[in-house]
C-alpha positions in Angstrom: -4.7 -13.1 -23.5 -4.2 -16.2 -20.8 -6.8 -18.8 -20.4 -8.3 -20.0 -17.6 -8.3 -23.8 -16.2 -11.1 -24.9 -19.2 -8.4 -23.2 -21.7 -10.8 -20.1 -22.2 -9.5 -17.2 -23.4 -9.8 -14.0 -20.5 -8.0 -10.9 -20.8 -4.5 -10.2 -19.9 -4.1 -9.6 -16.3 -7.7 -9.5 -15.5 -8.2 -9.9 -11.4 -5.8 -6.8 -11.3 -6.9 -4.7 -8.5 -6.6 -0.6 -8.3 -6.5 -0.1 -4.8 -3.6 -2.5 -4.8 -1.1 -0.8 -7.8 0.3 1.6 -5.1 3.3 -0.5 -3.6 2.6 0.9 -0.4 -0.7 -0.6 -0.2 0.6 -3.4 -1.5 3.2 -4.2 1.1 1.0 -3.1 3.8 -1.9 -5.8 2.8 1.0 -8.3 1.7 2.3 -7.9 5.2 -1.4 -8.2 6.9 -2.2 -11.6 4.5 1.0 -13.2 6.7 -1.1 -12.9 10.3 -4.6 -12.4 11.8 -4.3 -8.3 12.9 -0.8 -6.2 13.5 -0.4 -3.8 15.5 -0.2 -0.1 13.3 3.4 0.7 15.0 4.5 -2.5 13.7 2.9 -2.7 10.0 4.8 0.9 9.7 8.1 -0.6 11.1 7.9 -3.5 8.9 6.3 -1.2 5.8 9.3 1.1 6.0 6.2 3.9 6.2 5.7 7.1 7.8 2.7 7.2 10.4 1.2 9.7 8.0 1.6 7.7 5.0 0.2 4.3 6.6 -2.5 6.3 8.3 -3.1 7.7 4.6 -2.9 4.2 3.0 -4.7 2.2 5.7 -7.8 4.7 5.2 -7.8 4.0 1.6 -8.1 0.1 2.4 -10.5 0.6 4.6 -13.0 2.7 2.4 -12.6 -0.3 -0.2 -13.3 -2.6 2.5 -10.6 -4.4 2.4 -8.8 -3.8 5.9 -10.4 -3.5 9.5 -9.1 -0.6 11.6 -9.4 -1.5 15.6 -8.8 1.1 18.4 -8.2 0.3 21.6 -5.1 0.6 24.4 -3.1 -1.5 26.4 -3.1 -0.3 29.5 -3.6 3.8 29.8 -1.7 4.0 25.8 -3.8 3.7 23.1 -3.2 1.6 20.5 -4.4 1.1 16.4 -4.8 -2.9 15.6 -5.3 -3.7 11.3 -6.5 -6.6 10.2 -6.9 -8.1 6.9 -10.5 -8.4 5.6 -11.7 -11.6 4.5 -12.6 -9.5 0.9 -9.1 -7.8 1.2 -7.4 -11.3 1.5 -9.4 -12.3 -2.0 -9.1 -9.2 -3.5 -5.3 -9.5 -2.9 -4.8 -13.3 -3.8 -6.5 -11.8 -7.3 -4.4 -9.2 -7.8 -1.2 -11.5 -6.8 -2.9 -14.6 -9.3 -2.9 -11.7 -11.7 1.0 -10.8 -11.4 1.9 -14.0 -11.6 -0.5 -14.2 -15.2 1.9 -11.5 -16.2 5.0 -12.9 -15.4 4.1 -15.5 -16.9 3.0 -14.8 -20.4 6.2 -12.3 -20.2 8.6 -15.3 -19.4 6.5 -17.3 -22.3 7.4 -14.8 -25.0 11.3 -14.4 -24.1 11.1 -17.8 -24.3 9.1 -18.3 -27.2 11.7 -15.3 -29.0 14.8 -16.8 -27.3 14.0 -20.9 -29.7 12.7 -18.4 -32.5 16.0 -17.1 -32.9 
């Protein structure tokens, strides 16, 4: 257990998310939190991701409603534009707050073993 600002008890790692425990997700949306929209070729480049994976991932986010998908081209190219939803960026500050809860309580307990000893 970890407590809350008041000091109430909540259970460990609550605000973990599902949609964000595969690390692809995770760095795709980690990457989207740092701007207002990416282009898709870019997010892939950055994401070390196929276009097949991040198409496969990005759909995933987008059913949960955590990322916008935007079509459109430049010129006569077409051209895929993601964007962090408002929801996504909370749902992923919780599930980051929630890592961090982890960490932690895990560096709490070595610590609390290490003046035990």
């Amino acid at each position: 257990m970890t407590a809350t600002a008041d000091d109430t008890p909540r259970p460990f790692a609550e605000g973990l998310r599902e949609v964000f425990q595969n690390t692809a997700r995770l760095r795709v949306s980690a990457f989207l939190s740092s701007c207002e929209e990416a282009a898709f070729q870019a997010v892939q480049e950055k994401c070390g991701l196929s276009k097949s994976a991040l198409s496969k991932q990005v759909s995933i986010l987008e059913k949960q409603g955590c990322v916008d998908v935007r079509k459109g081209y430049v010129g006569k190219y077409p051209r895929t534009w993601l964007a962090l939803t408002p929801e996504g960026r909370e749902a992923l500050a919780a599930h980051l707050a929630a890592l961090q809860d982890i960490a932690d309580t895990a560096a709490q307990h070595a610590t609390d073993v290490d003046t035990a000893s």
